[in-house]
C-alpha positions in Angstrom: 49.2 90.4 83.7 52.6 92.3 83.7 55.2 91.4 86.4 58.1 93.5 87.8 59.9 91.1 89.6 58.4 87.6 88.3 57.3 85.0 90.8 60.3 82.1 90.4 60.5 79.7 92.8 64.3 79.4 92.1 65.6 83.2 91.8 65.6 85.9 93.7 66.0 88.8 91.0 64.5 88.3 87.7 62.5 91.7 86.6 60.9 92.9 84.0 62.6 95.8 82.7 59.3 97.1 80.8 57.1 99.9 82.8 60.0 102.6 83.6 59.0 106.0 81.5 61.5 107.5 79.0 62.3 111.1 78.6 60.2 111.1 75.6 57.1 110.4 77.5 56.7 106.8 76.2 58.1 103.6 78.2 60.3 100.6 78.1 57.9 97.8 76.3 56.3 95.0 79.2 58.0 91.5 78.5 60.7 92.2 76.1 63.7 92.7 78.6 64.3 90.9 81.8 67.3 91.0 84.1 67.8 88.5 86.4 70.2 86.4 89.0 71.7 82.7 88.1 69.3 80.6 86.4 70.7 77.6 86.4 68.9 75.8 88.7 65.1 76.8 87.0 62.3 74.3 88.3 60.0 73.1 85.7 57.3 75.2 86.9 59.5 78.3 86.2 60.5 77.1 83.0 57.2 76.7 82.0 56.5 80.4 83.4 59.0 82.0 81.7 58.1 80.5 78.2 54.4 81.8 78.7 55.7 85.0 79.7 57.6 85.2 76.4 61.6 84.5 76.8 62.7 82.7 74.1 66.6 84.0 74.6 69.1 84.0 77.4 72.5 85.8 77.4 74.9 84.0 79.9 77.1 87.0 81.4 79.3 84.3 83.5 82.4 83.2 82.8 83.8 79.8 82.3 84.3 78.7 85.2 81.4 79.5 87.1 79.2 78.1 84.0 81.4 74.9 84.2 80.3 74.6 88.1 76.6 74.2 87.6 74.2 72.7 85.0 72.9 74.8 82.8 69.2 73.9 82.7 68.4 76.0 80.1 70.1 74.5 77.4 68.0 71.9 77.4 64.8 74.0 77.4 62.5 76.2 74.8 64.7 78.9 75.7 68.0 79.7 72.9 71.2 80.5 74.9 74.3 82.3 74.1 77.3 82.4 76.5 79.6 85.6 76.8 81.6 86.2 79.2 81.2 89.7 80.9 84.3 89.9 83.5 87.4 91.1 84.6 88.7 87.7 86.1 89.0 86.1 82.6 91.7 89.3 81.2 93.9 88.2 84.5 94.7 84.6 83.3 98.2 85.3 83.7 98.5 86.4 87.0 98.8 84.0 89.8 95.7 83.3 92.4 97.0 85.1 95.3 97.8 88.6 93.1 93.6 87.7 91.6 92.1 87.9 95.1 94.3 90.8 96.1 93.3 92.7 93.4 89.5 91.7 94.0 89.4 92.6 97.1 90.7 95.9 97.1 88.8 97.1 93.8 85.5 98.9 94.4 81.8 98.4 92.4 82.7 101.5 90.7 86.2 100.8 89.3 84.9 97.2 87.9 82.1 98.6 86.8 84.3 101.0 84.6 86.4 98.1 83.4 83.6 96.7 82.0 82.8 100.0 80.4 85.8 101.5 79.1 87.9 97.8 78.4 85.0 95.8 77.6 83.5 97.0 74.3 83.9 94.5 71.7 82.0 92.2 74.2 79.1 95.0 74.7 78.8 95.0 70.8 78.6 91.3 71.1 75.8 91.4 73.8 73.8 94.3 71.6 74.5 92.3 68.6 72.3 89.2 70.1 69.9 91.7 71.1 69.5 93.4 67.6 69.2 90.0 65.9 66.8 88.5 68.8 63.6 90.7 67.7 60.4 88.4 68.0 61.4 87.1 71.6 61.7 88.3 75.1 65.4 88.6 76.3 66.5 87.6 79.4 70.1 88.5 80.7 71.9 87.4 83.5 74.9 86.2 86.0 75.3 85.3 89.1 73.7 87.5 91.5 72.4 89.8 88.7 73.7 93.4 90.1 77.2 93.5 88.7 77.6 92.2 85.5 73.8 92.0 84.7 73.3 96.1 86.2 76.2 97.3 83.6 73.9 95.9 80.7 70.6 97.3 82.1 72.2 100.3 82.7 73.4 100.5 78.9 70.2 99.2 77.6 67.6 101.9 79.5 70.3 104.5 78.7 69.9 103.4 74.8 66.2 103.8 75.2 66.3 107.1 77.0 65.2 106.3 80.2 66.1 109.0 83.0 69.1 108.3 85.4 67.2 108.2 88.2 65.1 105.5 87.1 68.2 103.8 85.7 69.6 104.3 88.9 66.8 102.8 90.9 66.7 99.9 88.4 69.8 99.3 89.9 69.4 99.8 93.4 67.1 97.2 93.9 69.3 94.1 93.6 70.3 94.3 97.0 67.0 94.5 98.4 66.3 91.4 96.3 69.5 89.7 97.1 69.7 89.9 100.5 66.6 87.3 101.0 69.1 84.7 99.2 70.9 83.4 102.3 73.1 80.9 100.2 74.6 84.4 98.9 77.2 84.6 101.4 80.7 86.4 100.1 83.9 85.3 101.0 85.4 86.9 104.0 86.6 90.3 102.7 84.7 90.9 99.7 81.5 92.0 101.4 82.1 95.6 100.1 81.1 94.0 97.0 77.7 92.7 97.8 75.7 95.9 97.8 73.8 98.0 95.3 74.9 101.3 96.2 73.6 104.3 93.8 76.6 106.6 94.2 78.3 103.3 92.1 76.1 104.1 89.1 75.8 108.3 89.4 79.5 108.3 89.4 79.4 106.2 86.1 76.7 108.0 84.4 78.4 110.9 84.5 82.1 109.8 83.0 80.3 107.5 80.5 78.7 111.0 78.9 82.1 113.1 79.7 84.0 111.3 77.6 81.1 109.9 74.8 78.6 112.3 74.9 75.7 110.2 75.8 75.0 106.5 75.9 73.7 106.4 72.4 77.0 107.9 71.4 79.1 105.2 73.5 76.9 102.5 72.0 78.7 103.8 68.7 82.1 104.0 69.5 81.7 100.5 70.6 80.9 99.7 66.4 77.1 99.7 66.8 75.6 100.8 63.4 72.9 104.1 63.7 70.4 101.4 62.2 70.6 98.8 65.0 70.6 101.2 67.9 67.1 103.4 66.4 65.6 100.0 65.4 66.3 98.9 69.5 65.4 101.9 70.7 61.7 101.4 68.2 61.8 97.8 69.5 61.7 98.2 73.2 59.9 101.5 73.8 56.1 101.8 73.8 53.8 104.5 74.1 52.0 104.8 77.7 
């Protein structure tokens, strides 16, 4: 049985990736790729679902702090973690609190999503690094809410594997509908702008991403990903129908 979003009892947003067609005709591969919201907090019943599903990895987009907050259940499951940090906050370590939350309130989806993008890349060729070397297990990828930080990597990896934008943009355009059932999500007073999903977030990106690259495949280069590792993941995660 293949799931989209999987029955957790403790998340809100963990999907399956696999199912959305490629340009080519063929489509991303069922249980190999999953994006989801914090995991932290993982019952043992979803534990035990996720290793029969077939995660054997988790990449940890968080940073520090909020990792430091909770207990990471998953270290001390089946599951092999990694931890890397995919955020903004941690490059503004030397400005003061106040100037932080000025700046984070009046940034938009699409500016920090194009900080991640274009100031970000030694830390996407970390994340497609672990991907390359994680083969023989399903991959599971996360953050807090799963949109932001978590979106930018889904959007990279369905872009690698020639998925339409559409579809890339509808990938992620659902989180909100997800999200929005979690009422412990609750943002601060004047950061709500930051809670949606909008789509215009994403087709604005697309669209500088292959202005100044060429395509996604291309970016995923100048980022220092090898030819090799980005046809073998492309291979790897894409099935025929």
């Amino acid at each position: 049985m293949y799931y989209q979003r999987l029955p957790l009892e403790t998340t809100y947003n963990t999907r399956d990736l696999g199912g959305i067609p490629t340009k080519n005709g063929q489509m991303v591969t069922w249980k190999k790729l999953f994006r989801s919201d914090d995991v932290s907090q993982l019952s043992t019943t979803d534990k035990r679902f996720l290793e029969e599903y077939g995660v054997g990895v988790a990449i940890d987009l968080r940073s520090h702090r909020e990792r430091e907050e909770k207990n990471y259940s998953l270290e001390d499951s089946f599951i092999k973690t990694y931890h890397i940090p995919f955020m903004i906050e941690e490059n503004l370590v030397n400005q003061n609190a106040l100037q932080i939350q000025k700046v984070a309130k009046e940034i938009t989806l699409y500016d920090l999503y194009s900080t991640f993008i274009f100031e970000q890349q030694a830390v996407i060729k970390e994340l497609f690094t672990i991907i390359y070397n994680s083969s023989d297990q399903g991959i599971l990828f996360h953050c807090a809410a799963g949109k932001d930080r978590t979106g930018i990597l889904a959007v990279l990896i369905l872009g690698l594997l020639d998925v339409e934008d559409s579809d890339i943009i509808a990938n992620y355009e659902t989180s909100y509908t997800f999200l929005s059932a979690n009422q412990a999500l609750v943002p601060p007073k004047g950061f709500e702008h930051l809670m949606e999903s909008d789509k215009k977030n994403i087709a604005t990106l697309l669209p500088e991403i292959k202005k100044k690259y060429g395509t996604i495949y291309d970016y995923l280069q100048e980022c220092g990903l090898s030819e090799q590792m980005l046809l073998e993941i492309r291979a790897r995660y894409t099935q025929c129908v």
